[in-house]
N, C-alpha and C positions, 0 to 999 in steps of 0.2 A: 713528625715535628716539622715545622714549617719554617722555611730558614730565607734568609730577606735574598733576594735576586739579583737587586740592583738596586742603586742611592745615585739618584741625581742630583744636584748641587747650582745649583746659579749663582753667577756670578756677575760682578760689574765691567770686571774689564777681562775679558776673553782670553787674549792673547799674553797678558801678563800670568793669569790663571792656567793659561796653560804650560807655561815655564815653569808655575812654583808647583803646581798638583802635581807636573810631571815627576819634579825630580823627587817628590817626597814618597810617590805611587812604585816608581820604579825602585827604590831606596829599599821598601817591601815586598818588593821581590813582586808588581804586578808587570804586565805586559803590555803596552799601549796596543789597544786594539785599532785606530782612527781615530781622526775628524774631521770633518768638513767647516763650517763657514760659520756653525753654530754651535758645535758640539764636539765632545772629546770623550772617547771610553780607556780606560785602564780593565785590565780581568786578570785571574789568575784560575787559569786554564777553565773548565765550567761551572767555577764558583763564582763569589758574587763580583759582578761587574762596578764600577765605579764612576760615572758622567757627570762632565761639568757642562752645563748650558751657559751660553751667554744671558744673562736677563733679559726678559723681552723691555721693559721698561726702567730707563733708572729711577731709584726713587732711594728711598732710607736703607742705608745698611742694616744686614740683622743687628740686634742685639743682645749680647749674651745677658741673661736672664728673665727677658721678656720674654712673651710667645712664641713658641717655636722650640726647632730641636735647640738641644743646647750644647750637646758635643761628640763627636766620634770616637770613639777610644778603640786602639791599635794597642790586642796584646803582643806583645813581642819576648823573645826568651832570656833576657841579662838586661840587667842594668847600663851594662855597654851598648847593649842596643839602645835604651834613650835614650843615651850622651850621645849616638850616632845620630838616629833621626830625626833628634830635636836642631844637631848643626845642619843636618842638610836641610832641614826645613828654614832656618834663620841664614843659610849662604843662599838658599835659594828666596828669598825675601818673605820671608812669612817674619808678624811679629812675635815677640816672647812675652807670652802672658806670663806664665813660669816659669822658673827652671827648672831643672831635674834635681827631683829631691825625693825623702822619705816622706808619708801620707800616713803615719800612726793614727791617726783619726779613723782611718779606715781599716788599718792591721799593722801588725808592725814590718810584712814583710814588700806592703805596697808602696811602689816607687813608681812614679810617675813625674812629668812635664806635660807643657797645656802651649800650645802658638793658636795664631789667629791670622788669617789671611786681609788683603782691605776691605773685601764683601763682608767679612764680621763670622766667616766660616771657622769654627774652632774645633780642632785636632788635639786630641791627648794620646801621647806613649803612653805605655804604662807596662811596668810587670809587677807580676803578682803572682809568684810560685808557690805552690802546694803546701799547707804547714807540716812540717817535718813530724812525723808519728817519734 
C-alpha cells in the first residue's frame, strides 16, 4: 500500500504561515523539522512530513471548491480533541469556516470542524469512531 510521504503547501505570506501551521502541526503531536528562507517541514518521526513553501508568485488565493485540493482532514481521538485544535488553530490565526459540530450527513458518529488559513489552505478535525457492534 502506498501511503503519501509528504504534502507541500504554498503559501502567501511565509512568515505568518509559519506561526499558524506551526502551532496547529505541533498541537498534533508533529516535530518541526527546519526552514530556511523558503520553506518549513513538520514530521512525525518517519512518517509523513508536512512543508509549507513560500509562493513563488503572488497571484489569487485557492478557492475552496474550485480546482484543486479541497481539504486535509486530521483524524484525531475525542471530540475534545476538535474543540482543542480547532482553538489553537483560531488563537493562532486561522479563520473558522466551521465549528465543531455533529456531521449526520455523514454518520451519526462523525464530528468534525473545518478553519482556513489567508492562502485559502483548509484544515478539517474530525473524529469519527468505530460504530459500536
Amino acid at each position: 500500500m502506498a501511503l503519501v510521504d509528504h504534502l507541500g503547501m504554498s503559501v502567501v505570506d511565509f512568515d505568518r504561515a509559519l506561526t499558524q501551521f506551526g502551532a496547529v502541526f505541533t498541537a498534533l503531536g508533529y516535530e518541526f523539522g527546519g526552514a530556511d528562507d523558503h520553506s518549513a517541514a513538520w514530521h512525525q518521526g518517519d512518517e509523513t512530513e508536512l512543508i509549507i513553501f513560500q509562493a513563488r508568485e503572488p497571484g489569487d488565493l485557492h478557492r475552496h471548491g474550485e480546482s484543486g485540493w479541497q481539504h486535509l482532514a486530521f483524524a484525531l481521538d475525542s471530540r475534545e480533541d476538535v474543540e482543542r485544535l480547532h482553538r489553537v488553530a483560531l488563537e493562532a490565526g486561522w479563520s473558522e469556516v466551521r465549528a465543531p459540530k455533529p456531521y449526520p450527513r455523514f454518520n451519526e458518529r462523525y464530528y468534525a470542524s473545518f478553519v482556513e488559513d489567508p492562502s485559502g489552505i483548509r484544515f478539517e478535525f474530525m473524529h469519527n469512531p468505530p460504530r459500536a457492534d
